[in-house]
N, C-alpha and C positions, 0 to 999 in steps of 0.2 A: 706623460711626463711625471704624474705622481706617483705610476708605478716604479719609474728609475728613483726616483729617490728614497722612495722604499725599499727599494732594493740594496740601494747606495747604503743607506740607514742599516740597512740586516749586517751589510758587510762590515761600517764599520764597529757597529755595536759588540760583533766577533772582536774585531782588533783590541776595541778595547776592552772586553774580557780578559783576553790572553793578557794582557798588557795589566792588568788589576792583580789578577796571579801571579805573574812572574814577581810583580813585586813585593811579594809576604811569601817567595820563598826564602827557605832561614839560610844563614852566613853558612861559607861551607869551610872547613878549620885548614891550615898551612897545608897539611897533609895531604887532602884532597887534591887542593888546588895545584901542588905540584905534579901529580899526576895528571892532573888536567889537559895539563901545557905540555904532554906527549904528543910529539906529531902534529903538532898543532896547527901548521902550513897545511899538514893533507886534512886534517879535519875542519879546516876552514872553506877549504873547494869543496867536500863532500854537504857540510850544513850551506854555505852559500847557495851553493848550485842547486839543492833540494829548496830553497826560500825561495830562487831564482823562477828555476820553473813552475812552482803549485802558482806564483805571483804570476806571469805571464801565459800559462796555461788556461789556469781556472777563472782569473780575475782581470787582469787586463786586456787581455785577449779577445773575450767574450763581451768585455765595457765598448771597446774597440767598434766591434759587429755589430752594438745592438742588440747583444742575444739576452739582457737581463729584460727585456720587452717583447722579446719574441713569443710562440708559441711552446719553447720549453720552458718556460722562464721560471718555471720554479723547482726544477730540479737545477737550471743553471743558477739559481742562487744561491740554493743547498749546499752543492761543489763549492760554489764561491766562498760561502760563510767557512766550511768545514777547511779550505785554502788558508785562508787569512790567519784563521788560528796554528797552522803549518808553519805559514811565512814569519809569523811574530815568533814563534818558540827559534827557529830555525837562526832567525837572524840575532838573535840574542845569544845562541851558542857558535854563533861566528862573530860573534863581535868579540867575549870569550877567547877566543881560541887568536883573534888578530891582538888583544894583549895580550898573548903568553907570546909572541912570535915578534923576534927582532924587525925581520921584512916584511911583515904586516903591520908594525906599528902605523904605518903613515893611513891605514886605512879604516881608525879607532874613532877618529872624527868624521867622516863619510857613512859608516854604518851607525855611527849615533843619532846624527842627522838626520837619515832615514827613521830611525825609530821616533825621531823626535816627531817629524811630521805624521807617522801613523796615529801619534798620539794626539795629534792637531786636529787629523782628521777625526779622531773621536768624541774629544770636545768642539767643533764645528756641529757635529751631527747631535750631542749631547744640546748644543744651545739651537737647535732649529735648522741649520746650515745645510747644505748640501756640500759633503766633502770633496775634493777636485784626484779623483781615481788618476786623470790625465799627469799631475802633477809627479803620486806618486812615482808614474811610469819612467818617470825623466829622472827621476832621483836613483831608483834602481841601476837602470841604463848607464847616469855616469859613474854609479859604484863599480860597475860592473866593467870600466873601462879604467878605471882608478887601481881597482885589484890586477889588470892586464899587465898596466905599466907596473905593478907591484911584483910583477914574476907571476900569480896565480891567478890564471884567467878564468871565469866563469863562464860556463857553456851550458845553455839549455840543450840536452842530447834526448833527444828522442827514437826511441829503438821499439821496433816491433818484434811482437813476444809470440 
């Protein structure tokens, strides 16, 4: 049991890294940002779906099984840590891309939310806590059914190479 929560700990002390950087990157000027919001529906399934899957691949998935106490368990945490920091950039460039997008606006509060909790979970972990992985899962899941009913569905696709 203390190894799960050191584990839990590795992962979220990742989120909140990503999450400490993202926010002292500098203001980006008019110019940018309207180019930004090019495409901005396809580039909210492309960054969603890459947050979607490293999120249920690497880290929920594995929480799931048991595998951060198994006998790989530390290469399964390595993945895990190295995910989180995926899922945090990823979801922030789709949250991004759902305000530049008329029919994604309704999904600017759902993906914030999300980020809110990953940040919860890292002050959880910050004061002693064991973060609820489970929790996140659920949150993901109804973004993921929120963007459906939005027109852009997110699909973890798995293809072998």
């Amino acid at each position: 049991m203390r190894f799960v929560r050191t584990s839990v700990a590795v992962l979220v002390v990742a989120l909140a890294i990503g999450a400490s950087t993202a926010s002292a990157a500098p203001q980006r000027v008019a110019h940018a940002q309207a180019s930004a919001c090019f495409f901005a529906k396809t580039k909210f399934v492309l960054h969603a779906g890459l947050a979607f899957y490293a999120f249920h691949h690497y880290i929920y998935d594995p929480f799931k099984a048991g595998s951060f106490s198994g006998p790989h368990k530390t290469s399964t945490i390595a993945k895990a840590a190295a995910a989180a920091l995926v899922v945090y950039h990823e979801m922030n460039e789709a949250l991004g891309d759902a305000k530049c997008s008329g029919a994604l606006s309704t999904l600017v509060s759902p993906i914030t939310a999300a980020l809110g909790l990953v940040q919860s979970a890292a002050s959880t972990l910050k004061s002693g806590g064991v973060p609820d992985i489970s929790t996140l899962g659920t949150t993901f899941d109804a973004l993921g059914a929120s963007a459906s009913g939005a027109g852009s569905p997110i699909k973890d696709i798995v293809s072998s190479i």
